[in-house]
C-alpha positions in Angstrom: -5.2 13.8 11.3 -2.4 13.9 8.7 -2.6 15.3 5.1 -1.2 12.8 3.0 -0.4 14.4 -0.8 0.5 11.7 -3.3 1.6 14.0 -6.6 2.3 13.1 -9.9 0.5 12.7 -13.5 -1.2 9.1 -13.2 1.9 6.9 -14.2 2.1 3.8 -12.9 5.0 5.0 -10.6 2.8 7.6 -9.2 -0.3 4.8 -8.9 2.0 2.2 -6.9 3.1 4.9 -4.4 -0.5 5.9 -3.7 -1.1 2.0 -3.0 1.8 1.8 -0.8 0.0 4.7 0.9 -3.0 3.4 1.5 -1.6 -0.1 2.7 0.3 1.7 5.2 -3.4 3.9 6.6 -5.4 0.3 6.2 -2.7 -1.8 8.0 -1.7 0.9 10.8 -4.8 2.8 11.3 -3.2 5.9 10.9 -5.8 8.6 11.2 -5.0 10.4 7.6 -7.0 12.2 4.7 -4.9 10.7 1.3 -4.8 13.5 -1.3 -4.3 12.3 -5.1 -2.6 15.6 -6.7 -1.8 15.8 -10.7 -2.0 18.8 -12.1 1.5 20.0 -12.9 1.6 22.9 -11.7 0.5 22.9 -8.6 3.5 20.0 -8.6 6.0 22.7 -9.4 4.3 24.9 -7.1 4.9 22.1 -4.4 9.1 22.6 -5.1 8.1 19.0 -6.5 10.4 18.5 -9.8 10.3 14.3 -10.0 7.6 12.6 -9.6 6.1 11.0 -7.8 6.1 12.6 -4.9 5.3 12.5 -1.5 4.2 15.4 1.0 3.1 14.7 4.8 1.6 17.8 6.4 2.7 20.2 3.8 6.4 19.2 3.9 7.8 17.6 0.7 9.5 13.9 1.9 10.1 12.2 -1.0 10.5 12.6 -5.0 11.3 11.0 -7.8 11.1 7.6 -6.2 8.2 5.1 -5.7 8.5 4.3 -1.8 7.8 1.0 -0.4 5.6 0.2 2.5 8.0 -0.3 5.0 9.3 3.3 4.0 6.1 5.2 4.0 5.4 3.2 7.5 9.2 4.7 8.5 7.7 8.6 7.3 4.2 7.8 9.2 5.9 6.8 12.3 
């Protein structure tokens, strides 16, 4: 099973990329546990400095950019 991390404060950026995330678990059945993160510290902690960002099994993939759902599919794949 994947860990999915979605971080950021609750912006809407932050919000649509944790949609995107889920569409992409509903439509492939990825087997994945999606984790909402916002305090930002544990961000920072994360080497995270633009949100939102993304982090698949503990590795940072993304930041600073809302991802579509062909792209988080591309990351999941």
């Amino acid at each position: 099973m994947k860990l999915i991390q979605v971080l950021g404060p609750g912006c809407p950026k932050c919000e649509t990329l944790y949609q995107n995330v889920q569409k992409v678990i509903e439509e492939t059945g990825i087997p994945a546990h999606i984790e909402k993160i916002t305090d930002l510290k544990r961000i920072a902690l994360m080497g995270v400095i633009q949100t939102p960002g993304l982090v698949i099994d503990g590795q940072v993939v993304s930041q600073g950019k809302v991802l579509s759902v062909e792209e988080v599919k591309k990351l999941l794949s």
